[in-house]
C-alpha positions in Angstrom: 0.0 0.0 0.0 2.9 2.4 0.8 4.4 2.0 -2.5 1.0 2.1 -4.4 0.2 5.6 -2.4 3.8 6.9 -2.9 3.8 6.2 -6.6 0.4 8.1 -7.2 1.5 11.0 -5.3 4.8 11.3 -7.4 2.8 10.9 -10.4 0.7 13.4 -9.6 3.1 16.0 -8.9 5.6 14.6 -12.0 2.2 15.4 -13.9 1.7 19.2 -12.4 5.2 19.7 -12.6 5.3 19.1 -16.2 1.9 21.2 -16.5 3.1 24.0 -14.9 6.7 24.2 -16.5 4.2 24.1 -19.9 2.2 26.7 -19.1 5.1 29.0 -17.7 7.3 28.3 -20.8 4.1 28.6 -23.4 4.5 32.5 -21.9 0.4 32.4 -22.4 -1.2 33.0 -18.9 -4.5 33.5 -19.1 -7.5 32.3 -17.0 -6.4 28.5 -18.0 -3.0 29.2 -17.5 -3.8 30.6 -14.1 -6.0 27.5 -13.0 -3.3 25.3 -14.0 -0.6 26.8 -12.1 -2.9 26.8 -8.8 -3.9 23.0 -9.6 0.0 22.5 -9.7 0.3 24.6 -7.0 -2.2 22.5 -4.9 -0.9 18.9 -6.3 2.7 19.5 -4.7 1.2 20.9 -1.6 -0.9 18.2 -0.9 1.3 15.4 -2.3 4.1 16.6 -0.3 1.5 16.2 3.2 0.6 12.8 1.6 4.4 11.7 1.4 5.2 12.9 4.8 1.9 11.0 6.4 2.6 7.7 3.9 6.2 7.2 6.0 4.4 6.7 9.4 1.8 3.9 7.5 1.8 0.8 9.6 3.7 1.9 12.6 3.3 3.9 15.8 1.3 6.9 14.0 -0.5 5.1 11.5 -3.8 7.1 12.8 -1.9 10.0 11.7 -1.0 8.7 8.7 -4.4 7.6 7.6 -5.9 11.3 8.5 -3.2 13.1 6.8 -3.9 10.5 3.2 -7.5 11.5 3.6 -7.1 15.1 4.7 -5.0 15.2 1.5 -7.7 13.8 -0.7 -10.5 16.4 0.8 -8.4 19.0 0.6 -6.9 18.5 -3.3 -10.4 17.7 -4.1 -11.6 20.9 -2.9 -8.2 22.8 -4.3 -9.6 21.2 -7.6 -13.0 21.8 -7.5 -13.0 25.6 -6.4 -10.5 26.0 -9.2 -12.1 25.0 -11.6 -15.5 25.0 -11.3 -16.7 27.2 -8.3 -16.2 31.1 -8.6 -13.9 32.4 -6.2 -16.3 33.9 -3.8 -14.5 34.7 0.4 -15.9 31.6 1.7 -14.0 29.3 -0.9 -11.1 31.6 -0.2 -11.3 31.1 3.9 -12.0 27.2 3.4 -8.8 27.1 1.5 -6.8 29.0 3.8 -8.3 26.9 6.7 -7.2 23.5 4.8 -3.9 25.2 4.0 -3.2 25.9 7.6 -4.2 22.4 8.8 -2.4 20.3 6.2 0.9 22.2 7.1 0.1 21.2 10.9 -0.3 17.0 9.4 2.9 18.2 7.7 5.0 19.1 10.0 3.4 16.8 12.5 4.6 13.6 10.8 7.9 15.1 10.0 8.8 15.8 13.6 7.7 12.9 14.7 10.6 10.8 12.5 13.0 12.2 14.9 14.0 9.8 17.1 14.4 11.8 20.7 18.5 10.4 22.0 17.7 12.8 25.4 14.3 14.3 27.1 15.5 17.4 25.6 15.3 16.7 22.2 12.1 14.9 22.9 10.5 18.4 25.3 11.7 20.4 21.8 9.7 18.0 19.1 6.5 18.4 21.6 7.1 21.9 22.1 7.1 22.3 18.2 4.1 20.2 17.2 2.3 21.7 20.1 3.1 25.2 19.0 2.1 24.1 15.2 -1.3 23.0 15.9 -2.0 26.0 18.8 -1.1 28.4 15.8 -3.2 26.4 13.4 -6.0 26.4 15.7 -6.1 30.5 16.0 -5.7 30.7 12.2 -8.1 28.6 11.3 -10.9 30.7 13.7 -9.0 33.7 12.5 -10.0 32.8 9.0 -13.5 33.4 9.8 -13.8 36.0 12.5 -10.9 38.3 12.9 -7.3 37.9 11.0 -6.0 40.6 12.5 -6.6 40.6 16.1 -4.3 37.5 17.7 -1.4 38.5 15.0 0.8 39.0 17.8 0.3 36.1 19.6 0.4 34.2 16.3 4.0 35.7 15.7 5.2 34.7 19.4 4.1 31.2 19.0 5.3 31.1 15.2 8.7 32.2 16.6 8.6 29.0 19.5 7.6 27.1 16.7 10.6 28.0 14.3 12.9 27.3 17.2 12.1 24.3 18.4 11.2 22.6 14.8 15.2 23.6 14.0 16.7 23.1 17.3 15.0 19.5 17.7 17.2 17.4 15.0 20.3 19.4 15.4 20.7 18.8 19.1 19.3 15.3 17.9 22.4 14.5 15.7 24.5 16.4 18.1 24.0 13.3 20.3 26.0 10.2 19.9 23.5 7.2 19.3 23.6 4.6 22.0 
């Protein structure tokens, strides 16, 4: 299954990719053009949340790799579908920012969680960073709907506590000698 799923996502974006280099090098960017470049757009962003959740298939997250597949799936299909065939009205915009925000939490969330903690430390910093993730995903996503601009500050503190600990996790990581 991992290899099936892995395969699809690489032809998908090998597909977009070649799409979007088209439509860039065809120097033509119309209202097609446009829709193509955000389906490209979408495709890697997606594909890229489904190859980060495909790695944890089958082993001590595979709940979180089964919701980021199918997050993925919702989420391209709606990419897709307000492209294409809905007009771009605020709510499609706000439901796309929302999915956006949540797929880069599944993201990052199955990416830090492939470090394997050698000390409490490193371990305190990969919580400290998905923690800080989803809190800021959490604010955006009601932001979306209600007020963007009020928690902005808060949003920036946690982004910053975020940054930190998502770097500062693997390097003290490989800083450590296995044992």
């Amino acid at each position: 299954m991992k290899k099936t799923l892995t395969t699809s996502f690489l032809i998908f974006l090998a597909i977009t990719a070649f799409l979007g280099i088209s439509v860039i090098l065809s120097g033509d960017l119309d209202e097609t053009s446009g829709k193509i470049l955000i389906t490209t757009a979408s495709t890697s962003f997606y594909s890229l949340i489904g190859l980060a959740s495909i790695v944890h298939l089958g082993k001590k997250y595979d709940l979180l790799a089964k919701t980021g597949i199918i997050f993925c799936g919702i989420g391209l299909l709606h990419a897709l579908y307000t492209t294409w065939f809905d007009p771009i009205d605020l709510h499609s915009i706000e439901n796309r920012i929302s999915l956006f925000f949540i797929g880069l939490a599944i993201g990052h969330a199955c990416l830090m969680l492939l470090i394997d903690p050698r000390s409490r430390g490193v371990l305190a910093l990969t919580v400290i960073a998905i923690a800080s993730v989803v809190i800021n995903t959490a604010i955006a996503v009601i932001s979306v709907y209600f007020d963007p601009l009020e928690p902005i500050k808060l949003m920036g503190i946690i982004a910053i506590i975020a940054t930190f600990a998502t770097i500062s996790a693997p390097a003290l990581n490989f800083s450590i000698p296995k044992q």
